[in-house]
Each structure stands twice: as C-alpha cells, then as structure tokens.
C-alpha positions in Angstrom: -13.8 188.3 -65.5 -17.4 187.6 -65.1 -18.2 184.0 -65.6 -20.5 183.7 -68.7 -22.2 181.3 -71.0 -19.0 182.4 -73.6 -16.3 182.8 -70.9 -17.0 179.2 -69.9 -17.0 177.6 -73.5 -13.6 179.5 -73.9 -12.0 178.3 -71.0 -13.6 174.9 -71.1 -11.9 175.2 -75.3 -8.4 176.0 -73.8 -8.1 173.6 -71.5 -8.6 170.8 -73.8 -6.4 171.8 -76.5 -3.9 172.3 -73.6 -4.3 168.8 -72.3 -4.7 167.0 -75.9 -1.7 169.0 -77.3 -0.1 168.3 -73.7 -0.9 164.3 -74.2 0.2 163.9 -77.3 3.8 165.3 -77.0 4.1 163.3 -73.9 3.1 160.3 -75.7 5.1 160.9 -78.8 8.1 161.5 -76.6 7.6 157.7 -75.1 9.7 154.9 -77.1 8.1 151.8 -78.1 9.3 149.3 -75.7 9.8 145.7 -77.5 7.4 142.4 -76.4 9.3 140.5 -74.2 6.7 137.6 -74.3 6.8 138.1 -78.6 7.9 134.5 -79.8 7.6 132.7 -76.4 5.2 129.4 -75.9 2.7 129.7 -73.0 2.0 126.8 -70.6 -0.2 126.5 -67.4 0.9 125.2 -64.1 0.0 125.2 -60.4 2.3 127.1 -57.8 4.5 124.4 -56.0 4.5 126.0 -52.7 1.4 125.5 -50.7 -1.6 123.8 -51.2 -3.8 126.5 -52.2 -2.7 125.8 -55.8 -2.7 129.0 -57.7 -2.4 128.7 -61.4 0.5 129.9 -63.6 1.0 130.8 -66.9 5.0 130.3 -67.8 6.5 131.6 -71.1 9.3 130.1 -72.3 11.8 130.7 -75.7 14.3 128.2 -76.8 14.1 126.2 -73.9 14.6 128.7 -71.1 11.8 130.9 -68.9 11.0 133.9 -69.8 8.3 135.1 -67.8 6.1 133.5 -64.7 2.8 135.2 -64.1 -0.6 134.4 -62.5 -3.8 133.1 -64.8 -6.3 135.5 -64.8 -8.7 132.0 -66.0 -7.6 130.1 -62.8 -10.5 129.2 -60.7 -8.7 129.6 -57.6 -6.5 132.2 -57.8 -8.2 134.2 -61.0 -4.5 135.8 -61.8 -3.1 136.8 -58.0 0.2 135.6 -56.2 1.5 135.8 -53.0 5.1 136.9 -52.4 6.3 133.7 -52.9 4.3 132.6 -55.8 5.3 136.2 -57.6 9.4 135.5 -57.6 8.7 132.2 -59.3 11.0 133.3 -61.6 14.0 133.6 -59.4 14.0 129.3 -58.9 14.5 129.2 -63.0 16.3 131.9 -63.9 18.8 132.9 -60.8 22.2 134.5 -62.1 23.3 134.1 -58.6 23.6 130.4 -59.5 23.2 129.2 -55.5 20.9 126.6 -55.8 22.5 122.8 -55.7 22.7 120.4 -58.5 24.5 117.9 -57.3 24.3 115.9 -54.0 26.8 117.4 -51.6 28.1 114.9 -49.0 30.1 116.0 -45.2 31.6 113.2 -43.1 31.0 112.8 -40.2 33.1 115.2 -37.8 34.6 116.5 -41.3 35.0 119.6 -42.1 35.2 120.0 -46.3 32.2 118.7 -48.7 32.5 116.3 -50.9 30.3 115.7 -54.5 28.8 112.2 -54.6 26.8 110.3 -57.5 23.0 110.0 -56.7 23.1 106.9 -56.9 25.7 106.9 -53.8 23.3 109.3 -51.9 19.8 106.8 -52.4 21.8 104.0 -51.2 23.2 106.3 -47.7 19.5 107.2 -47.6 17.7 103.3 -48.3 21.0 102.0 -45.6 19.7 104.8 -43.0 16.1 104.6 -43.4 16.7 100.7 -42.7 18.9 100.7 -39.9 17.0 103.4 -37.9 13.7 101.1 -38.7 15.8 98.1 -37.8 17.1 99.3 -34.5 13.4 100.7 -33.6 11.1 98.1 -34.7 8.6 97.1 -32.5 6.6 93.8 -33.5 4.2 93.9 -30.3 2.8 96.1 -27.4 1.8 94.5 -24.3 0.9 91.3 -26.6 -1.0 93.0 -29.3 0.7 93.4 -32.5 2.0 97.1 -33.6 4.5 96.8 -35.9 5.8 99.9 -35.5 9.0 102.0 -35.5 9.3 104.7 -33.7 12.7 106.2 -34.8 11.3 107.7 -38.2 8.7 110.5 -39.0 7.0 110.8 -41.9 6.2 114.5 -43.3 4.4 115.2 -46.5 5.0 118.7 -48.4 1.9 120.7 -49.9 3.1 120.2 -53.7 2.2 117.1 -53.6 -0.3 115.7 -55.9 -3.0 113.3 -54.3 -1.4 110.2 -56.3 2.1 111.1 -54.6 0.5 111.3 -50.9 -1.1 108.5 -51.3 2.1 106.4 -52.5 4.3 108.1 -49.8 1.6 107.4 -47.3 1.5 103.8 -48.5 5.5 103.3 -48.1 5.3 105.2 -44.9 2.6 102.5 -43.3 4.7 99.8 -45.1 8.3 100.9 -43.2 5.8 101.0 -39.8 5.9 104.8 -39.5 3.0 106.4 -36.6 4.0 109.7 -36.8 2.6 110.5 -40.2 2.0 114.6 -41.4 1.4 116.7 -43.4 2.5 120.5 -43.9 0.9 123.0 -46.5 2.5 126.5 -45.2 -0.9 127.7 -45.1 
C-alpha cells in the first residue's frame, strides 16, 4: 500500500479510535477506590530522626494515624523522605505491638524481667546518676579548680529542639559532665 495523503489520514483515524475505544474500556473496567484520607484532620510536623528536619503532614481520624507523608510546602524537604522518615507510620500504627510501654527492669545477675512504676525507674536513674558523679567528682587539678566528673558522658539526640539542648546542656555543666555531644545521624 502506497503511503498517501488518504492512506495516512486513515491510518492516523484508526489508530485513534483504537486507542480511545481501547482507554476507555480499560478505564471503565477500573473500580473507584475509596479516599482513605476522606474525614481525617491534617497536621504538620518535623521528622524526629535527624537534624535535617523534614516536614510532615500526619492525618489522623478519631484519634488514631491514618497516614504520614512528606509536605510538598516544607522548605527543607519540599515533600521527600528518606527510608526512615517514609515508615513513620510503622512507630504509630505497628500491629506487631513490639515497642515498650512500660519500664522493664532485670536484676542484677537475674535472669526474668520485671515491670516497675516510672516513678521507680527516675529514682534508679537520679540514685545512679548521683553516685557515679559522687564516686568521680573531682573538685581540683593540680590546684586549679575543675569541678568535674569524669564517670558520666553526656550525649544529645538530633530531635532535639534548641530549648531542650540548651536545658540538657545546662544540667549536664551543672552535674560537672566534660564529655558533652551531640549526634544527628547525618
């Protein structure tokens, strides 16, 4: 068939009936999938894992999370996640249900956990933090004055907010900590 001004227009005719005719069963065929988000409220919030910050936008129904995606009208992040920051979802809704809520205590040399109150734990912690700072307390160097311990570190976490690193950095001069960090994950 010779390729002509009419051949063409046929052919060019053919094939788009075809592929609208095509299109349109295939799109009739799909089912209308339900909004998941329909009836949620939206809030914003920063990724907790480094300090990058990436902005979230977190849709919740009836108290519970729905959905955790990035905010396209962040100016950091403009809508992208890493790995971590894209399983968000997993900390707040995990059917697995392995993630502690309450404080889980093991003797020493004891072999079984036991459940203690919070308020059991802080005082464990506040008799620890002072004994290790009592038993390494040094008031003076080579007659200068230090006061110092060097028996506890002090490490800050990325999700921190500059208010909280500057109160943790504030008790951590105050118990005579030197070795003072932080760490984004970055």
């Amino acid at each position: 068939m010779p390729i002509t001004r009419r051949n063409f227009l046929k052919l060019s005719g053919v094939t788009t009936a075809g592929a609208f005719l095509g299109g349109v069963s295939f799109l009739s065929g799909c089912k209308k999938k339900p909004d998941k988000l329909r009836g949620t409220t939206e809030s914003t919030t920063i990724c907790p894992y480094c300090g990058v910050g990436c902005g979230l936008i977190v849709s919740a129904r009836n108290g519970k999370v729905v959905n955790i995606e990035g905010d396209p009208d962040h100016p950091i992040s403009r809508g992208s996640l890493c790995s971590k920051g894209s399983a968000l979802q997993q900390i707040a809704v995990n059917p697995i249900q392995r993630r502690l809520d309450k404080v889980r205590y093991r003797r020493p040399g004891g072999t079984q956990w036991e459940e203690i109150t919070w308020d059991k734990a802080m005082g464990m912690i506040a008799d620890r933090v002072k004994k290790t700072r009592d038993q390494t307390f040094v008031a003076q160097d080579n007659g200068v004055t230090v006061n110092r311990t060097m028996g506890l570190v002090g490490l800050g976490g990325a999700a921190l907010d500059n208010e909280e690193c500057y109160l943790w950095s504030k008790l951590a001069r105050i118990l005579g900590i030197t070795y003072l960090e932080h760490q984004a994950r970055i």
